[in-house]
KEMI-464939 format. One record per residue (C-alpha): residue number from 1; residue in three letters; x, y, z. Coordinates in nm, 4 decimals, padded with zeros to 6 digits. Each point is the difference from the previous one (the first is absolute). Example, Ala and Ser with C-alpha at 12.3 -4.5 7.8 and 13.67 -1.06 7.14 Angstrom:
<atoms>
ATOM,i,aa,px,py,pz
ATOM,1,Ala,01.2300,-00.4500,00.7800
ATOM,2,Ser,00.1370,00.3440,-00.0660
</atoms>
This chain:
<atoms>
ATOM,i,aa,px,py,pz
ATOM,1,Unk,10.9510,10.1277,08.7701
ATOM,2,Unk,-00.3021,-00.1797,-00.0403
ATOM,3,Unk,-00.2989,00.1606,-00.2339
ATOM,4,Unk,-00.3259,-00.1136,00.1474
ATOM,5,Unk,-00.2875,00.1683,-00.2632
ATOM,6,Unk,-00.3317,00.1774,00.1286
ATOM,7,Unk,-00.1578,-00.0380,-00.2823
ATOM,8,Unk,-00.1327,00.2824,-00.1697
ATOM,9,Unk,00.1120,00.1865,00.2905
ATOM,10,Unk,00.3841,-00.0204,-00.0698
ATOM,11,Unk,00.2571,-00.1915,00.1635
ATOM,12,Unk,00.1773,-00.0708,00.3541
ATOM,13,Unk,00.3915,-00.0993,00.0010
ATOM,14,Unk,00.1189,-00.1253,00.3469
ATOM,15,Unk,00.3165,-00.0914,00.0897
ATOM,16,Unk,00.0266,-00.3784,00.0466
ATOM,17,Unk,00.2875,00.0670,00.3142
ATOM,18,Unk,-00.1615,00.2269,00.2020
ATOM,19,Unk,-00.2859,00.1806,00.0608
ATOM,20,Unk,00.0182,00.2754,-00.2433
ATOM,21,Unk,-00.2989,00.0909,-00.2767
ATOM,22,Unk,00.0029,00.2596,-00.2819
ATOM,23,Unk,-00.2685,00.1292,-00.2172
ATOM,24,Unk,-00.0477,00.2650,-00.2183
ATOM,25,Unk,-00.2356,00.2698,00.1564
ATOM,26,Unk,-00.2503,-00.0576,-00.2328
ATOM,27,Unk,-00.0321,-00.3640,00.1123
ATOM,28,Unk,00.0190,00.1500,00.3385
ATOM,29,Unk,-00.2752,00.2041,-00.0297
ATOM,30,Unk,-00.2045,-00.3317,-00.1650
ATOM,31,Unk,00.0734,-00.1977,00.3245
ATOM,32,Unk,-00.1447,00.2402,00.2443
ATOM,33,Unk,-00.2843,00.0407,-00.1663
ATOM,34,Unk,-00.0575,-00.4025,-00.0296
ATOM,35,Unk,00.0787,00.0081,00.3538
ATOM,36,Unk,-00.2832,00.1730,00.0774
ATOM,37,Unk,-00.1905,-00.1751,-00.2417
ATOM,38,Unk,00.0927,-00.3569,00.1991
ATOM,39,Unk,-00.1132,00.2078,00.2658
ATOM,40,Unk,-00.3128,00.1336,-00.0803
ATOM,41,Unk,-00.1808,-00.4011,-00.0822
ATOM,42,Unk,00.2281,-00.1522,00.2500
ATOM,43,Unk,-00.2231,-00.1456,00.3125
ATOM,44,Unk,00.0413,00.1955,00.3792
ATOM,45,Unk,00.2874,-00.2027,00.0955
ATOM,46,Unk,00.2615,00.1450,-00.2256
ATOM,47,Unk,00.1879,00.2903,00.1396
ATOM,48,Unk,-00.0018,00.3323,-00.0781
ATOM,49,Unk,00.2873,00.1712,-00.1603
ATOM,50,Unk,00.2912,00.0991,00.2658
ATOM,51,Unk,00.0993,00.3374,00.0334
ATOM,52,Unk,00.3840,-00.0069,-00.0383
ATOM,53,Unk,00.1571,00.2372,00.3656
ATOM,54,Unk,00.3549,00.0407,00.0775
ATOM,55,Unk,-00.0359,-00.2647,00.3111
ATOM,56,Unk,-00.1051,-00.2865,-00.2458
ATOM,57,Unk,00.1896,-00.2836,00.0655
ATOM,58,Unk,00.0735,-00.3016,-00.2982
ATOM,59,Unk,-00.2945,-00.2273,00.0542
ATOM,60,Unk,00.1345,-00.3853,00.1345
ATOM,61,Unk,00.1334,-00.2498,-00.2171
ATOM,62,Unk,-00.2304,-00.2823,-00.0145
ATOM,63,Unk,-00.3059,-00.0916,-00.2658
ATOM,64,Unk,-00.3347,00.1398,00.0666
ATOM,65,Unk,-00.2796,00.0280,-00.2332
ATOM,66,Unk,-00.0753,00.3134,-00.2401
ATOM,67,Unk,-00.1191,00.3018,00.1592
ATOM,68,Unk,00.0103,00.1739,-00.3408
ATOM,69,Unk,00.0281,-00.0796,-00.3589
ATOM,70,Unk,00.3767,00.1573,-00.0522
ATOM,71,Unk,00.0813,-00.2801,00.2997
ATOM,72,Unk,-00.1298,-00.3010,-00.2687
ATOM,73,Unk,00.2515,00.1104,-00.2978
ATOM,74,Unk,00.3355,-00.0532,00.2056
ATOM,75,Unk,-00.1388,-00.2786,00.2831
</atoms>
């Protein structure tokens, strides 16, 4: 596992080989609300947040630029 740190906000550990992330719901709770923070002073071009629905599909592999601040810690 690899620890990244949020700051004062706690700390992310992801899994180096594969796809997996863990947090403590504390530092859960701290990235949704700087999500939405990112998204309140971000400019009209950024995304809203998704609604997660049972048809979702896993989004294509390829790079694309940050539609949301969670996207910029693991890119």
């Amino acid at each position: 596992m690899v620890t990244r740190s949020l700051g004062a906000d706690g700390g992310v550990s992801q899994c180096p080989d594969g796809p997996g992330v863990f947090l403590a719901r504390a530092d859960l709770g701290s990235l949704i609300e700087a999500e939405a923070d990112w998204h309140r002073h971000a400019s009209q071009a950024t995304a809203p947040l998704p609604r997660i629905t049972a048809d979702m599909q896993a989004p294509p592999s390829g790079r694309t630029p940050a539609r949301a601040w969670v996207e910029t810690l693991f890119g």
